[in-house]
KEKE-3310 file (N, C-alpha, C; in steps of 0.2 Angstrom, whole numbers, plus 5000, padded with zeros to 4 digits):
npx = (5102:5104:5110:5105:5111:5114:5107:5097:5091:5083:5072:5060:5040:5041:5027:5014:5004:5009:5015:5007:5001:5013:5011:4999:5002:5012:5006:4998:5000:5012:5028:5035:5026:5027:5040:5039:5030:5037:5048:5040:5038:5050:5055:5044:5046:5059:5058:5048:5055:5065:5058:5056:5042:5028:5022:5014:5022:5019:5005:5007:5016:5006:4998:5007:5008:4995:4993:4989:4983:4972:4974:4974:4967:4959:4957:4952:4935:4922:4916:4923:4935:4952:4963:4951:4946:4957:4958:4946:4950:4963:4954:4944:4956:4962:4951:4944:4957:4952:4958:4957:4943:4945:4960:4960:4953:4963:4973:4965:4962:4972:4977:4967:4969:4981:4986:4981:4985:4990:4985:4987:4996:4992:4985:4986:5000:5003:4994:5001:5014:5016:5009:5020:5032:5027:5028:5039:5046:5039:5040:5048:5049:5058:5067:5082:5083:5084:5092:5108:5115:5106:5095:5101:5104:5091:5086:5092:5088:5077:5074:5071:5069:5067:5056:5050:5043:5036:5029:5021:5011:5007:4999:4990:4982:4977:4964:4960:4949:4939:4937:4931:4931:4943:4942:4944:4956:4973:4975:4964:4975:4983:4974:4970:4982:4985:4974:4964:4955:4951:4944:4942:4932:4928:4926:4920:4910:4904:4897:4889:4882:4871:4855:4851:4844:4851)
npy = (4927:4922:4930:4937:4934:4950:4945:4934:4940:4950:4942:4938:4931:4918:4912:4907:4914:4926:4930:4935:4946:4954:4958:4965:4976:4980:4982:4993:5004:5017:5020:5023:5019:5009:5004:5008:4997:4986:4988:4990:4978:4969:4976:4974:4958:4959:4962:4955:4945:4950:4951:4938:4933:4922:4920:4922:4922:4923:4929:4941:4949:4948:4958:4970:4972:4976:4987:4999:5003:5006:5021:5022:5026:5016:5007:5016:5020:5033:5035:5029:5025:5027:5015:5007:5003:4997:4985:4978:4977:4969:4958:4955:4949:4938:4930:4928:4918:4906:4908:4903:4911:4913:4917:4928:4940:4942:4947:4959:4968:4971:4979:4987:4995:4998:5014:5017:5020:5014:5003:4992:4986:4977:4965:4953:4945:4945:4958:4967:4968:4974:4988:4992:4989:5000:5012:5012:5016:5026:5038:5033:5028:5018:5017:5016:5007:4997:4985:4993:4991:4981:4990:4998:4991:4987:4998:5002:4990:4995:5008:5025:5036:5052:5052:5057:5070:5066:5054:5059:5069:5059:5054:5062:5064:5052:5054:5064:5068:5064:5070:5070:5055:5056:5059:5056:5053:5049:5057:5066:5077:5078:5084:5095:5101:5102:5107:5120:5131:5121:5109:5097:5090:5093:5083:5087:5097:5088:5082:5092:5094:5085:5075:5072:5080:5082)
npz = (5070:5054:5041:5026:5008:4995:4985:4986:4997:4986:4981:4972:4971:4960:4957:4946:4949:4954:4944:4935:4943:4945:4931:4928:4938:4930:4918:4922:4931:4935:4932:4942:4954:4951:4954:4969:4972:4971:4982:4994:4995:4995:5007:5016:5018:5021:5032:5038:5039:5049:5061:5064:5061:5054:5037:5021:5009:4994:4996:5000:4992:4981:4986:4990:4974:4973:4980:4977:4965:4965:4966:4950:4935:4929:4938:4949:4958:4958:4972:4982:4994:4989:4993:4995:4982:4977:4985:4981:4969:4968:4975:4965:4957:4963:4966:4954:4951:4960:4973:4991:5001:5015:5011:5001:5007:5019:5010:5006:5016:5022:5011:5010:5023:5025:5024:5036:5051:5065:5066:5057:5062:5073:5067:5058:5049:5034:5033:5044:5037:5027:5029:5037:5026:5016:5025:5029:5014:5011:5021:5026:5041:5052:5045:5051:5055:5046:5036:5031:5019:5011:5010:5001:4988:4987:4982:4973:4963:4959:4956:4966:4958:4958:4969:4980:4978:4965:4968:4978:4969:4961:4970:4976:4962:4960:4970:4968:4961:4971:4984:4995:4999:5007:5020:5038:5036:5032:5019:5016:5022:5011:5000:5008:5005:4990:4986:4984:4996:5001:5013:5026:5033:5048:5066:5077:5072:5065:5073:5082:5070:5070:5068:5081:5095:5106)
capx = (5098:5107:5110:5104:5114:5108:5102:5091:5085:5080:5067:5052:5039:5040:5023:5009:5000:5015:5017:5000:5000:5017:5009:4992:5005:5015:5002:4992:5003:5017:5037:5037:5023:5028:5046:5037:5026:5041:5052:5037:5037:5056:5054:5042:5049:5065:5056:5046:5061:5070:5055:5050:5033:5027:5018:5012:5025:5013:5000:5010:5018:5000:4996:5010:5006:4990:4989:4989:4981:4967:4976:4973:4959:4955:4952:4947:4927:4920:4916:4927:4942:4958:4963:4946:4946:4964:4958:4942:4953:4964:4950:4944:4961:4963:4945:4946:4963:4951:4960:4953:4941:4951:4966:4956:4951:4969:4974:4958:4961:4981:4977:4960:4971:4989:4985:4977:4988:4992:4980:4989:5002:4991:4983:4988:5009:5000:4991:5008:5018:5012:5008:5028:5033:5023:5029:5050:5046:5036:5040:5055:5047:5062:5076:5089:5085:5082:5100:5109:5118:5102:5091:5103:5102:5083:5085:5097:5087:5071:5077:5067:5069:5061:5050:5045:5040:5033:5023:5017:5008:5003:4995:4983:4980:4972:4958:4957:4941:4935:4941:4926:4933:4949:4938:4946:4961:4979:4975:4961:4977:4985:4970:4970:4987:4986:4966:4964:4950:4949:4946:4941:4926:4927:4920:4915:4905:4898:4893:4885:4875:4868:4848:4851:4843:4855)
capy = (4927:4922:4936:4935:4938:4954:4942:4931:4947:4952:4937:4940:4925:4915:4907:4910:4919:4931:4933:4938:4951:4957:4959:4969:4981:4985:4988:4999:5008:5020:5015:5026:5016:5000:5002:5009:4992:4981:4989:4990:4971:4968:4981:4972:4952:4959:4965:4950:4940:4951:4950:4931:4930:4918:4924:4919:4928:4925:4934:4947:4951:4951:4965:4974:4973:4980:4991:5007:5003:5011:5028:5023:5026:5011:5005:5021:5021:5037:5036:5023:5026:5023:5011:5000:5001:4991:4980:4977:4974:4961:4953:4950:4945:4931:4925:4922:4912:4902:4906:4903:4916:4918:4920:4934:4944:4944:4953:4965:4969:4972:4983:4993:4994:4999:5020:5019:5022:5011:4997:4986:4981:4971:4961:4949:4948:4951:4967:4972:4972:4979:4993:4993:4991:5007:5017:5014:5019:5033:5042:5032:5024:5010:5017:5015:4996:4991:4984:4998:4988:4978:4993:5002:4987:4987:5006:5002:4989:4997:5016:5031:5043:5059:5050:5060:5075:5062:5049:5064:5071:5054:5051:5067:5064:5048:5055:5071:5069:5062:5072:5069:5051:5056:5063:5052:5048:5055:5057:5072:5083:5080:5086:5102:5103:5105:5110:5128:5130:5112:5107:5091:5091:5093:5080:5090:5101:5084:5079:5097:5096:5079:5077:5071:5087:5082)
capz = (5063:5049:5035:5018:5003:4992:4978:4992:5000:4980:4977:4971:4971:4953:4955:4940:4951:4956:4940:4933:4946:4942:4923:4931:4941:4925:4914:4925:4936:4932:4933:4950:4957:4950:4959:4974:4976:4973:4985:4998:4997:4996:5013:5018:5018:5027:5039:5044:5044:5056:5067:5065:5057:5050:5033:5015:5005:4989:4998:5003:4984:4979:4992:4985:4969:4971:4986:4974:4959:4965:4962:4943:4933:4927:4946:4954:4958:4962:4980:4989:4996:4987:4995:4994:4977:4975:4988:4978:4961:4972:4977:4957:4953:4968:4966:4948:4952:4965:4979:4996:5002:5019:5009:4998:5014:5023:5006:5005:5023:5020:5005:5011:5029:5022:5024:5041:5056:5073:5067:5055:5067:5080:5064:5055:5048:5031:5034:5047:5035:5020:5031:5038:5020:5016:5031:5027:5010:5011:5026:5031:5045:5051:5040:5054:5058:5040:5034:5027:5013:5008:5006:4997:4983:4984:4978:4965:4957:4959:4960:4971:4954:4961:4973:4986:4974:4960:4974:4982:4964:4959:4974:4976:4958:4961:4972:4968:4958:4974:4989:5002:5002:5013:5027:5043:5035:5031:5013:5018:5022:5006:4997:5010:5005:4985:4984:4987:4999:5003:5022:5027:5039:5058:5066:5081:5069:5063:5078:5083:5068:5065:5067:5087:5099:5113)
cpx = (5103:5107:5108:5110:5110:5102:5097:5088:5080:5074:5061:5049:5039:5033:5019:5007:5004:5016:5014:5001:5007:5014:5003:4995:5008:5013:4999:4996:5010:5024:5037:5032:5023:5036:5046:5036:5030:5046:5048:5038:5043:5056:5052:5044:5056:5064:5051:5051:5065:5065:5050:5044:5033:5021:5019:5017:5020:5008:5002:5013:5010:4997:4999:5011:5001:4987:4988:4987:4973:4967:4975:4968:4955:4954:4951:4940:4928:4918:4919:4933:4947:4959:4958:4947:4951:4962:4953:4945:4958:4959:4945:4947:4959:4956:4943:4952:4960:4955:4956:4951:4946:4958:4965:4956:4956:4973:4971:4961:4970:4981:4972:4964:4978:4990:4983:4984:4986:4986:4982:4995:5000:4986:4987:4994:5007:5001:4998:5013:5018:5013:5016:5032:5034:5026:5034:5048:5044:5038:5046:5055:5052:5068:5081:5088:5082:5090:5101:5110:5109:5096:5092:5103:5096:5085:5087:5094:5079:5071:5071:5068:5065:5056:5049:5041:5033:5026:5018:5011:5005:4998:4989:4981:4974:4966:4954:4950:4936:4937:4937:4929:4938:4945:4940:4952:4967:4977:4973:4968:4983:4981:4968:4978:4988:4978:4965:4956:4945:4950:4940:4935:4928:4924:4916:4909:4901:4893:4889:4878:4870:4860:4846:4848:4846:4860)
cpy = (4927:4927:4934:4939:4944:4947:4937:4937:4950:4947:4939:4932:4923:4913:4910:4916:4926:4935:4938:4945:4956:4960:4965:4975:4984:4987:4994:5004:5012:5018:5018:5023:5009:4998:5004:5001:4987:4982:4989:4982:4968:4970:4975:4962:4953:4958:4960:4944:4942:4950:4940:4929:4926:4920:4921:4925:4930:4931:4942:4952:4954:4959:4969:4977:4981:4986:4998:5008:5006:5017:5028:5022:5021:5007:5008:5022:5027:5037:5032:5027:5023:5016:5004:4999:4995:4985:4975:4973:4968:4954:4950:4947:4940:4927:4923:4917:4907:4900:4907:4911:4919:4921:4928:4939:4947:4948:4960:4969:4975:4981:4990:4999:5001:5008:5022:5017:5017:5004:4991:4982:4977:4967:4956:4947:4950:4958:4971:4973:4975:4984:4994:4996:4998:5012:5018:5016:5025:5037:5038:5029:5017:5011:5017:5010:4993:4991:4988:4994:4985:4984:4998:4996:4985:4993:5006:4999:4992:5006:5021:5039:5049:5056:5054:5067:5073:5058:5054:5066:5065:5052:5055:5065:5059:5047:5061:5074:5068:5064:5070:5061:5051:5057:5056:5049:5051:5058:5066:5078:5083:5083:5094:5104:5106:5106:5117:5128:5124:5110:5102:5093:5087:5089:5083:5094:5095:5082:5084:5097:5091:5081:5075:5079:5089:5077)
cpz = (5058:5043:5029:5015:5000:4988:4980:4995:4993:4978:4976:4968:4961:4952:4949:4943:4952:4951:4934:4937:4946:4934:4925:4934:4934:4921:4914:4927:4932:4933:4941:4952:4955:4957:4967:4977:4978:4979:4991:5002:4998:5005:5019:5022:5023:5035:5042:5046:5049:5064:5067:5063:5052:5043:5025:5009:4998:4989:4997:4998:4980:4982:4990:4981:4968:4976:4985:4971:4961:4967:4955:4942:4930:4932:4951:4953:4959:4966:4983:4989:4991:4987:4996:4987:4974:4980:4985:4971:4964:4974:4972:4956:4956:4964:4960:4945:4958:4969:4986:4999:5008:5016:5005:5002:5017:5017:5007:5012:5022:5017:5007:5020:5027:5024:5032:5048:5061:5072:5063:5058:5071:5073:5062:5048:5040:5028:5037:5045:5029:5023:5033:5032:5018:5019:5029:5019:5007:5015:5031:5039:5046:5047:5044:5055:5053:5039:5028:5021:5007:5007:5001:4990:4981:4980:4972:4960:4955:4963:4962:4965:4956:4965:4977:4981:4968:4964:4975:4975:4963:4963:4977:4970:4956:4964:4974:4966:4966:4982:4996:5003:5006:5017:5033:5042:5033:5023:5014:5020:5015:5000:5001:5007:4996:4982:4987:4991:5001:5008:5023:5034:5046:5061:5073:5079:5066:5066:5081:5077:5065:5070:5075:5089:5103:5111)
residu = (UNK:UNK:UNK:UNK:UNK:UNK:UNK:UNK:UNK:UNK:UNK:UNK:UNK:UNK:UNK:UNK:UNK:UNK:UNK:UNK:UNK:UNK:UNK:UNK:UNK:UNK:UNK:UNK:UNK:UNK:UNK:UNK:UNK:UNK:UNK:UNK:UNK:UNK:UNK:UNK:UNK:UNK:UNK:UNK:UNK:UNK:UNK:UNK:UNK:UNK:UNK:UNK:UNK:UNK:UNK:UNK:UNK:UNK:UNK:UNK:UNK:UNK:UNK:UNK:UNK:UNK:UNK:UNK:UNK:UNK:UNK:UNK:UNK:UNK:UNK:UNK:UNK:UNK:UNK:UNK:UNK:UNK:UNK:UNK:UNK:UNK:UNK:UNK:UNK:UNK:UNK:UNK:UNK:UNK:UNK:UNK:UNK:UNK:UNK:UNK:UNK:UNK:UNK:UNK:UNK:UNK:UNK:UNK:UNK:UNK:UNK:UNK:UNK:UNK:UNK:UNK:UNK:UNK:UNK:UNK:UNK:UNK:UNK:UNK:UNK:UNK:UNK:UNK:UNK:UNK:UNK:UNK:UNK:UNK:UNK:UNK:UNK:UNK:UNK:UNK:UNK:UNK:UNK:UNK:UNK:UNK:UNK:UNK:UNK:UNK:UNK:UNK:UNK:UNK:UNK:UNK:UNK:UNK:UNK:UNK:UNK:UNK:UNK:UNK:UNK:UNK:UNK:UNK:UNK:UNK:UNK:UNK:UNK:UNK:UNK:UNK:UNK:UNK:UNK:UNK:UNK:UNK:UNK:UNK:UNK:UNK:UNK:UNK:UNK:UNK:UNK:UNK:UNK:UNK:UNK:UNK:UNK:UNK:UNK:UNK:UNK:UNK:UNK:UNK:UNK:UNK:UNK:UNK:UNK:UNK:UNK:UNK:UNK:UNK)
# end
C-alpha cells in the first residue's frame, strides 16, 4: 500500500455540499466537537484505506459532520436518542440538497448507529467507519495501528485541547435533560456516572414486570 503524504492524508472533500455541512458544524457545534468530528473523519478515511473499502468519502464527511449535533440544542428533541436526532438533521440537510434517498439512509444509519457496539462493522464501510472513526478517538480504539506520524498531524491541526475531561461534559450535557433515552446504550452509564441516584432500568426487572402472567 502506497503511503500518503501528511497534506493527502489532510483532505477534507471541497464539494458544495461538503462545504455547507462544514458551515452547519461550525456554527452549531463547539470548537471541541468541531475538531472532534473532523479528526473522526480524517481517522476514519485512513482507516478505510488501510483496509480497502470502497466508500463515498462525501458521504462519509457528511456523517462526520453531523454524527453529534444532536448533543446541541438547537437539534436535540426530547425523547429520541442523541444520536437519532443528528441523523434526523443529516437527513434534512442531504434531502434538501436532493440527494438520493439510499444515499440519505447509509448516512442516517452511520449517524443513528455510530454509539452502538459490535454492529457497525458488519454494515456498510459508511456506517464502519464512522463508528471506527469514533472508537480511535474517543476511547482510542486502533491507536497502535493507526500511523503514528499521520495521527500526530491530524491532532496538531485539529488539536484534542482538554478532550477527554471536555468530550466527556459536553457529552452528558447533551442528554441530560433526557436521561431515559440512554436505557440499552453506553450513554445510560454516563448519566449513572454524573446524576446522583440515576440507574438506568434493569431489563430483567422489565421483563419481571410487564403485563405477561408467564
Amino acid at each position: 500500500m502506497t503511503p500518503r503524504t501528511p497534506a493527502q492524508a489532510l483532505v477534507i472533500p471541497d464539494s458544495l455540499l461538503a462545504k455547507e455541512a462544514t458551515d452547519v458544524l461550525r456554527e452549531h457545534s463547539t470548537d471541541l466537537l468541531f475538531n472532534h468530528s473532523i479528526r473522526v473523519f480524517l481517522f476514519a478515511v485512513e482507516q478505510g484505506r488501510q483496509r480497502k473499502l470502497r466508500f463515498d468519502s462525501e458521504l462519509l464527511y457528511v456523517a462526520a459532520a453531523f454524527h453529534d449535533l444532536g448533543l446541541v440544542k438547537k437539534f436535540s428533541s426530547p425523547d429520541e436518542r442523541f444520536e437519532v436526532d443528528g441523523a434526523n438533521a443529516a437527513r434534512q440537510f442531504l434531502s434538501a440538497h436532493n440527494i438520493a434517498e439510499d444515499q440519505v439512509q447509509r448516512v442516517w444509519e452511520a449517524i443513528a448507529l455510530h454509539t452502538t457496539p459490535g454492529i457497525p462493522k458488519y454494515m456498510g464501510p459508511e456506517v464502519a467507519l464512522l463508528n471506527s472513526g469514533v472508537l480511535l478517538d474517543v476511547v482510542g480504539i486502533g491507536f497502535d495501528q493507526f500511523p503514528a506520524e499521520l495521527r500526530e498531524e491530524i491532532v496538531a491541526k485539529y488539536p484534542r485541547t482538554n478532550f477527554k475531561e471536555g468530550f466527556v461534559r459536553e457529552y452528558f450535557a447533551g442528554f441530560a435533560h433526557k436521561p431515559a433515552t440512554t436505557y440499552g446504550t453506553v450513554n445510560a452509564a454516563v448519566c449513572e456516572r454524573f446524576m446522583p441516584g440515576f440507574k438506568s432500568p434493569n431489563a430483567c426487572d422489565l421483563i419481571a414486570g410487564s403485563p405477561w402472567s408467564h
